[in-house]
C-alpha positions as CSV (number, residue, x, y, z in Angstrom):
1,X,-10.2,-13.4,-17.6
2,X,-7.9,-12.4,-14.6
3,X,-5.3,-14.4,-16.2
4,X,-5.5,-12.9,-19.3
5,X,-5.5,-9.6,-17.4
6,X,-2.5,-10.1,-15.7
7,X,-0.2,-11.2,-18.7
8,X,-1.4,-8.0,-20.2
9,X,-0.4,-6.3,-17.3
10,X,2.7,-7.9,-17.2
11,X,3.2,-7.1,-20.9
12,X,2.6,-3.1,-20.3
13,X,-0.6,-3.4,-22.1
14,X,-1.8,0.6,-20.9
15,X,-5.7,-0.3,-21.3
16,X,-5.2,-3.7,-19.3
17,X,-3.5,-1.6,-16.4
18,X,-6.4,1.0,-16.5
19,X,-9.2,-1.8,-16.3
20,X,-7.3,-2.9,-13.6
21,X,-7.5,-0.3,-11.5
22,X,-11.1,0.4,-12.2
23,X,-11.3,-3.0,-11.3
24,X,-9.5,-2.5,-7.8
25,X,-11.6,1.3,-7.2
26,X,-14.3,-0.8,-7.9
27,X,-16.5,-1.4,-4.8
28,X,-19.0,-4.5,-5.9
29,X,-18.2,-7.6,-3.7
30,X,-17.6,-9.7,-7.4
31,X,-15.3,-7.4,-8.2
32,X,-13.4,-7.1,-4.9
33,X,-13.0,-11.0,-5.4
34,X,-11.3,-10.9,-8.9
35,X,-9.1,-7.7,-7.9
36,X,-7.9,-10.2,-4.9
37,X,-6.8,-12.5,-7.5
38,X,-5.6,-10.8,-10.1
39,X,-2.9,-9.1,-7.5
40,X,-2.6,-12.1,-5.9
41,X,-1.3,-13.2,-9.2
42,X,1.0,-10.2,-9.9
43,X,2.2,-10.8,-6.4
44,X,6.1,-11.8,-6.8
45,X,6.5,-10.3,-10.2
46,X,10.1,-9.0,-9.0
47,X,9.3,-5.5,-10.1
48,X,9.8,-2.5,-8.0
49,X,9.3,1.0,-8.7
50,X,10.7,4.3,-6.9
51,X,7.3,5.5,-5.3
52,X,7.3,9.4,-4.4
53,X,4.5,10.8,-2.2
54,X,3.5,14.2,-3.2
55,X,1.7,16.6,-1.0
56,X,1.3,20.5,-0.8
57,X,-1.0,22.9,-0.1
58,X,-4.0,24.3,-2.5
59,X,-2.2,26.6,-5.2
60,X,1.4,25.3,-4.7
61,X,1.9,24.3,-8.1
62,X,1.2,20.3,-7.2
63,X,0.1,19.7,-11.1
64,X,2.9,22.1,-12.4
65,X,5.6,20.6,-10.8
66,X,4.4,17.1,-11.3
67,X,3.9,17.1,-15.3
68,X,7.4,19.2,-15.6
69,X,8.9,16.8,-13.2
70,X,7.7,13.9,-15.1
71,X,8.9,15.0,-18.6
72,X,12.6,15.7,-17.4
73,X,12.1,11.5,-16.2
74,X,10.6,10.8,-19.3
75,X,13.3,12.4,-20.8
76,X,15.7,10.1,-19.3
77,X,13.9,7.2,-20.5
78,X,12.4,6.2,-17.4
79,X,8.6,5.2,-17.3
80,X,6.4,7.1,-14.9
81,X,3.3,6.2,-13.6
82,X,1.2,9.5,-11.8
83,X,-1.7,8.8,-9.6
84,X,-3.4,11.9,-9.0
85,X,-6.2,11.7,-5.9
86,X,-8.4,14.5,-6.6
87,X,-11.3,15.7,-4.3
88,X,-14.9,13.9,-4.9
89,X,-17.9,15.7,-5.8
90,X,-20.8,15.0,-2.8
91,X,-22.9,14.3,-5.3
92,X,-21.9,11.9,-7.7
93,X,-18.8,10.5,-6.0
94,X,-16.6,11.5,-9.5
95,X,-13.3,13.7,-9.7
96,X,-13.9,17.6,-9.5
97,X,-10.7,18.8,-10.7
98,X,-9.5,16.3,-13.0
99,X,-5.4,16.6,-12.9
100,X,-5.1,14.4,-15.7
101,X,-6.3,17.5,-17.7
102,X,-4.3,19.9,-16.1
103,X,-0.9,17.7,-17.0
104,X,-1.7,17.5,-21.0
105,X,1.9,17.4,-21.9
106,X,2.8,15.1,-19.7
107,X,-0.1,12.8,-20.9
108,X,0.5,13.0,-24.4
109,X,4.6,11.5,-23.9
110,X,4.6,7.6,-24.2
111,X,6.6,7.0,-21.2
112,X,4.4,8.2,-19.1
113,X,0.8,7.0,-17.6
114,X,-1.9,9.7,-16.0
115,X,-4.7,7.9,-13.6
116,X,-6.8,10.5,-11.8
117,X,-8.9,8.7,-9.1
118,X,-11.7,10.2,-7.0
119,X,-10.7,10.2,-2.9
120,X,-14.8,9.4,-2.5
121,X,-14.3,11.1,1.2
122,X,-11.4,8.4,2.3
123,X,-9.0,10.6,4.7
124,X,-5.4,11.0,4.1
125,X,-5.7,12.5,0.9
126,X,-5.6,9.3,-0.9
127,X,-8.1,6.9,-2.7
128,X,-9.0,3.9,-0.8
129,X,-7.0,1.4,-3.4
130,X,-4.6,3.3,-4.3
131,X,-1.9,1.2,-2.6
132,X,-3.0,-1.7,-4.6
133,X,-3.0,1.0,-8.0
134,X,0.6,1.2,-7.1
135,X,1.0,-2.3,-7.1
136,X,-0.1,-2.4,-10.3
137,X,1.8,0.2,-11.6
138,X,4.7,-1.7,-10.7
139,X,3.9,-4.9,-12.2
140,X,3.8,-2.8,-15.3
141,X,7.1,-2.0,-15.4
142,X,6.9,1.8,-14.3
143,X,10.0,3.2,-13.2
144,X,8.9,5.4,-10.8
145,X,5.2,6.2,-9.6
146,X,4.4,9.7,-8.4
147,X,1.5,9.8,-5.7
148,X,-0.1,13.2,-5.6
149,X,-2.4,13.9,-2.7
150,X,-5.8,16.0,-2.8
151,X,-3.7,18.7,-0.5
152,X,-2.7,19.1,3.1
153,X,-4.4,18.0,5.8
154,X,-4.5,16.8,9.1
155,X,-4.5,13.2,7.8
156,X,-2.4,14.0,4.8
157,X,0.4,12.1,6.6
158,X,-1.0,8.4,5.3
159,X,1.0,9.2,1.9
160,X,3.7,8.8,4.3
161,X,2.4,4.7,4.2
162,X,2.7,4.7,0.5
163,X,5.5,6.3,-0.5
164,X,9.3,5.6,-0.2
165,X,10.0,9.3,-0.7
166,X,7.5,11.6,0.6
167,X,7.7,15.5,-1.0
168,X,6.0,18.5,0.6
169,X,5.6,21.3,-1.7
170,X,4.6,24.9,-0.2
171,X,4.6,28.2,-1.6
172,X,6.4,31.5,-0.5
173,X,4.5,34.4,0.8
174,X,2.1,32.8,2.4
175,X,2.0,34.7,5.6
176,X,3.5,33.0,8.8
177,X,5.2,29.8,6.7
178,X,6.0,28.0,10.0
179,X,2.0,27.8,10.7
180,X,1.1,27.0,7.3
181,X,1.2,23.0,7.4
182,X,0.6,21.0,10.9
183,X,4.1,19.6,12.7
184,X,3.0,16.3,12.0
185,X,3.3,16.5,7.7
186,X,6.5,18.3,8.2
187,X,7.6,14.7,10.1
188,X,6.7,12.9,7.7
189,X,8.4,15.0,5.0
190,X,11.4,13.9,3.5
191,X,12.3,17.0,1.3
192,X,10.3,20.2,1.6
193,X,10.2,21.6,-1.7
194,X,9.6,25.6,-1.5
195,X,7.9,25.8,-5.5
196,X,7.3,29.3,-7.6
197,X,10.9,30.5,-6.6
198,X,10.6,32.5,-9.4
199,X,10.5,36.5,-10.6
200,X,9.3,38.6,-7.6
201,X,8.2,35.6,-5.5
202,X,12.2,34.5,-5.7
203,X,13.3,35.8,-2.8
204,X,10.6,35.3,-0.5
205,X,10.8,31.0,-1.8
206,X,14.6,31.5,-0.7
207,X,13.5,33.6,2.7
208,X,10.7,30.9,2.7
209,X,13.5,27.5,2.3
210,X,15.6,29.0,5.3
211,X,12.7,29.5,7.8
212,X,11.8,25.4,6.7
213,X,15.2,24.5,6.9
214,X,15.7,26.2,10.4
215,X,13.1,24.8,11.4
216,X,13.8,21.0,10.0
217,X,17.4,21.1,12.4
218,X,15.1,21.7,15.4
219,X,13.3,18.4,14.6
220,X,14.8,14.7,15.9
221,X,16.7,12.8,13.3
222,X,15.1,9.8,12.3
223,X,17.4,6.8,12.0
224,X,16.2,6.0,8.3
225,X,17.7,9.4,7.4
226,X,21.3,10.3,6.5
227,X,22.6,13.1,7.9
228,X,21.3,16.5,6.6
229,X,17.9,14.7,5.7
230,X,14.6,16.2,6.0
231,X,16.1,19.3,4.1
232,X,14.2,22.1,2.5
233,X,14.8,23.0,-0.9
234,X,13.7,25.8,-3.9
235,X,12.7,24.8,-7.4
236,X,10.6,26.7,-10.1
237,X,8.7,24.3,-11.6
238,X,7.6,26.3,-14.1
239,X,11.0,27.2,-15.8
240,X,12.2,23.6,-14.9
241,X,14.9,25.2,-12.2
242,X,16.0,23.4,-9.6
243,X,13.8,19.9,-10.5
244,X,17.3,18.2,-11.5
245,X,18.1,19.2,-7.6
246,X,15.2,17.4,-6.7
247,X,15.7,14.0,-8.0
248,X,19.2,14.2,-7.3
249,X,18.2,14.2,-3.4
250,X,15.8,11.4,-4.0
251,X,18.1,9.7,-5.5
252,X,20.9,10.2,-2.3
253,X,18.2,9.1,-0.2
254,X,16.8,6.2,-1.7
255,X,20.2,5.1,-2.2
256,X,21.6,5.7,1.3
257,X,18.6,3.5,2.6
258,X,19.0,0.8,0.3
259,X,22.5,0.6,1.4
260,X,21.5,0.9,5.3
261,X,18.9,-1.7,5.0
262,X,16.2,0.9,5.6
263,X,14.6,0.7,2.3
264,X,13.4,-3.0,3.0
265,X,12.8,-2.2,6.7
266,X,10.3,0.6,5.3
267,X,8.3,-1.3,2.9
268,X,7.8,-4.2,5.5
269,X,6.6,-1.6,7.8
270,X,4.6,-0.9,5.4
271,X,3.0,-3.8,4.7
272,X,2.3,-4.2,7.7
273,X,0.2,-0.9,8.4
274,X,-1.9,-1.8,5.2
275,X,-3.0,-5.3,6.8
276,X,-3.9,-3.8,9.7
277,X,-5.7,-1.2,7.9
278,X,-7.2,-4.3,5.8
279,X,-8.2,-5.5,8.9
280,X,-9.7,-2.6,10.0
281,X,-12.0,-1.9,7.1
282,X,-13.1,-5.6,7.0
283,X,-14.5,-5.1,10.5
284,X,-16.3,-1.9,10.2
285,X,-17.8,-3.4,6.8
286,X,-19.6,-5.9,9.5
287,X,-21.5,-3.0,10.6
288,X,-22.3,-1.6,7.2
289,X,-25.1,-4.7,6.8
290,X,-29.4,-4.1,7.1
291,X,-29.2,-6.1,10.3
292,X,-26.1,-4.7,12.3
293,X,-27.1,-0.9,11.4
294,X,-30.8,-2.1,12.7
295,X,-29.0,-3.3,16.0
296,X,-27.2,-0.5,16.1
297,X,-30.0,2.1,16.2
298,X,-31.7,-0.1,18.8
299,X,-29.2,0.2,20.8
300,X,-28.3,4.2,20.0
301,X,-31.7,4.5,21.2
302,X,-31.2,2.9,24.5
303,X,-28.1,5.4,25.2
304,X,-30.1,8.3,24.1
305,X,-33.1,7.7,26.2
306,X,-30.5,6.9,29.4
307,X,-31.1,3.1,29.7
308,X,-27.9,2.2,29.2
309,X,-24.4,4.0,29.1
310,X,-22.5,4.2,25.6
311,X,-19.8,1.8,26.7
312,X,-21.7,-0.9,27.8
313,X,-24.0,-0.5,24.1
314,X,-20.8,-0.9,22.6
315,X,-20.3,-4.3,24.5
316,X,-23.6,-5.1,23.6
317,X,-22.8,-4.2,20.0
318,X,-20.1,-6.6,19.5
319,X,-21.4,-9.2,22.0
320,X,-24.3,-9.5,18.9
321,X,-21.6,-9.4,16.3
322,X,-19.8,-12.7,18.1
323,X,-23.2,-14.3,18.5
324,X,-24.4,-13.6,15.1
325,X,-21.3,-14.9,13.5
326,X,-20.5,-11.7,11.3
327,X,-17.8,-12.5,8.4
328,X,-19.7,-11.3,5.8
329,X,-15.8,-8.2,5.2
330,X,-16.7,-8.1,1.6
331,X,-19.9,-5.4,2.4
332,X,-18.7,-2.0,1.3
């Protein structure tokens, strides 16, 4: 079956790419095992696509921009992939606002491919697998894969891990602009894109751009930046002004780190975060077993009642983990 899966993958079969990725969103410990194969067998397909992070805050214009954005790459015979992280319902885990509705246009052209994917409470803004939804994306052949975030946050900057060109969209006349997103997104922000510079919000965008752009000078320059990069600009996404100015900067940037070397430094950087984050998630699925959340309520109880201090239950916590021989990182 995964072999099968991955020639249609390979082939741009659309359906086999969307089992996929329910297959890698997928949390059963069976299914974990196949999605590790099936990328494992993608894995050195040669195919790489432009990945752009998209974040913004809530009424920006995120699924405006995006769908218009796409169609003008569409339109220029490039294949788009868009992964849209929407917000999870606390009840049933699903998508509440469902982008892939909001972009019909966009969904109906054949060069492009729509996945909304629930975040299910995972911080950052993205899904938990959406790195590996990526990688799947490009093993399809997509030209480019846009990776829209549920909005701005304090941990929004993990788009930052995905993407090789991260986009921060804002609004004008939102009050004090400067306070409207934390310093850290703004870091992490290759091009601030000011949106809805349009009738009698134009001139506060443009007001809006130079406050960003003042703002961006005061910032260090980060060596995988050409000069004059972050920069701020302003775009109407709804009359399709100023999108053409967009991918124009992408395209300076991706191209002056390609020819700097940066563009392979970043992705191995990358890589590197996500093992660690692999790591990461393997070990705290230790704790997510009958027997280690028993142990740990034993010894919760001990701290609460005074009989021992936090830190030394936390020895005692992974002193039993050693002992007990926990490897069991498939649990989710």
């Amino acid at each position: 079956m995964t072999s099968d899966l991955t020639q249609a993958i390979l082939d741009a079969d659309r359906r086999a790419l969307a089992r996929a990725i329910t297959l890698v969103e997928s949390t059963r410990s069976d299914h974990r095992e196949q999605a590790a194969a099936l990328l494992a067998d993608l894995s050195g397909h040669g195919r790489e696509a432009l990945r752009i992070g998209l974040s913004g805050t809530p009424g920006v214009g995120k699924s405006t921009f995006i769908e218009n954005f796409g169609l003008m790459l569409c339109e220029q015979g490039l294949r788009v992939a868009v992964l849209a992280v929407d917000p999870s319902s606390a009840r049933t885990g699903g998508s509440i606002l469902g982008d892939k509705t909001r972009m019909e246009h966009l969904t109906r052209h054949p060069n492009a491919y729509i996945r909304p994917s629930p975040s299910q409470s995972h911080l950052g803004g993205v899904a938990r697998r959406t790195r590996e939804a990526v990688a799947l994306c490009e093993a399809s052949g997509f030209d480019v894969v846009l990776i829209e975030t549920v909005g701005v946050g304090q941990s929004e900057t993990v788009v930052a891990e995905l993407s090789d060109v991260f986009l921060l969209l804002l609004a004008p006349g939102g009050g004090d602009e400067l306070q409207g997103v934390k310093r850290g997104i703004m870091e992490a922000a290759d091009l601030i894109v000011v949106n809805k510079a349009d009738g009698d919000l134009k001139h506060a965008a443009i007001r809006t751009c130079a406050d960003y752009a003042g703002a961006l000078r005061l910032l260090r320059r980060r060596p995988q930046d050409p000069p004059g990069f972050p920069k701020a600009v302003t775009v109407s996404a709804l009359q399709n002004d100023g999108l053409a100015q967009v991918w124009a900067e992408i395209g300076a940037l991706s191209s002056w780190r390609r020819d700097q070397g940066h563009w392979t430094g970043r992705r191995a950087a990358q890589a590197r975060h996500w093992f660690a984050e692999e790591v990461r998630e393997a070990l705290l699925a230790q704790l997510k077993t009958a027997d280690a959340r028993a142990q740990m309520a034993a010894l919760a109880g001990d701290v609460v009642s005074g009989k021992t201090s936090a830190s030394l239950a936390a020895r005692a916590m992974l002193s039993w983990l050693e002992k007990t021989g926990r490897t069991d990182a498939t649990a989710e």
